[in-house]
C-alpha positions in Angstrom: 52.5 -9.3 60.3 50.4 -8.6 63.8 49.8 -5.0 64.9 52.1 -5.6 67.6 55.0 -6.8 65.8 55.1 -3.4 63.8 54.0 -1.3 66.3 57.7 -2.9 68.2 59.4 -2.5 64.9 57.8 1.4 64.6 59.1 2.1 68.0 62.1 0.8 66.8 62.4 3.2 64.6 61.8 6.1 66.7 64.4 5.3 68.9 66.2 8.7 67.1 69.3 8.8 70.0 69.5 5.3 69.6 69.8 4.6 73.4 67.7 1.7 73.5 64.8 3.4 75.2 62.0 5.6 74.9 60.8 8.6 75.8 57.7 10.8 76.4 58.9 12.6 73.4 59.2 9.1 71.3 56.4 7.8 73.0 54.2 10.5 71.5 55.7 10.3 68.2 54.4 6.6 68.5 51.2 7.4 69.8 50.9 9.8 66.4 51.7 7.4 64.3 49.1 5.3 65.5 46.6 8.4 64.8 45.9 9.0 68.8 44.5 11.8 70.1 46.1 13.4 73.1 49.9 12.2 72.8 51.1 13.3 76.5 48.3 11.8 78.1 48.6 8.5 75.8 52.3 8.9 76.6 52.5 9.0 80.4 49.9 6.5 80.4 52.0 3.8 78.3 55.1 4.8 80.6 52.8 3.5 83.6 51.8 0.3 82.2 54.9 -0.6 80.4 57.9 0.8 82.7 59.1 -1.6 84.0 61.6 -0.3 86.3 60.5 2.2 86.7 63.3 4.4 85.2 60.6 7.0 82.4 61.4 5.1 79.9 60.6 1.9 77.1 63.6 -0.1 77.2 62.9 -1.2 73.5 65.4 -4.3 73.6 63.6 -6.1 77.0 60.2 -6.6 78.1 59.0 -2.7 78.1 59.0 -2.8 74.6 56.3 -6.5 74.6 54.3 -4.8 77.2 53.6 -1.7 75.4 52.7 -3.2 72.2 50.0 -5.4 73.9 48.9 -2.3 76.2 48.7 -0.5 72.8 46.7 -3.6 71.9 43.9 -3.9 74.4 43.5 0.1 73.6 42.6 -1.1 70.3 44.4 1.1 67.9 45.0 -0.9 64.3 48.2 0.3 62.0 47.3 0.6 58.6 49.9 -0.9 55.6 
C-alpha cells in the first residue's frame, strides 16, 4: 500500500462524528499521527490546500480527501507499518 492510500484510509478513520468531513480538530489528529510538529498550523494549512469549497472542512468521500493526501505527500511525511 502507498502512503497516500493509508493516510485516506487513517483519515477515514478519524472521521469520529462520522459526517463525512474533517475538521481542524481531526485534521490535527491526522497530522499527529503522522508525527508532525505544530498540528494547528499543519491543520489550517491542509484546510487551504485541500478545501475545496471552501466550506473548513475535508470532505473525505470527494476530492478533498485525494488532495490532501498528495499535499501531505509533497510535505514528505512517510507512515510507518
Amino acid at each position: 500500500m502507498t502512503n497516500e492510500i493509508v493516510f485516506k484510509e487513517i483519515c477515514r478513520r478519524l472521521d469520529i462524528d462520522n459526517d463525512g468531513c474533517l475538521s481542524k480538530e481531526e485534521l490535527k489528529k491526522a497530522f499527529s499521527c503522522l508525527g508532525a510538529c505544530v498540528l494547528m498550523f499543519r491543520a489550517v494549512l491542509a484546510l487551504h490546500h485541500a478545501d475545496k469549497n471552501g466550506d473548513g472542512f475535508i470532505g473525505i468521500h470527494d476530492d478533498d480527501l485525494e488532495a490532501l493526501a498528495q499535499y501531505v505527500a509533497r510535505l514528505g511525511y512517510k507512515i510507518q507499518l
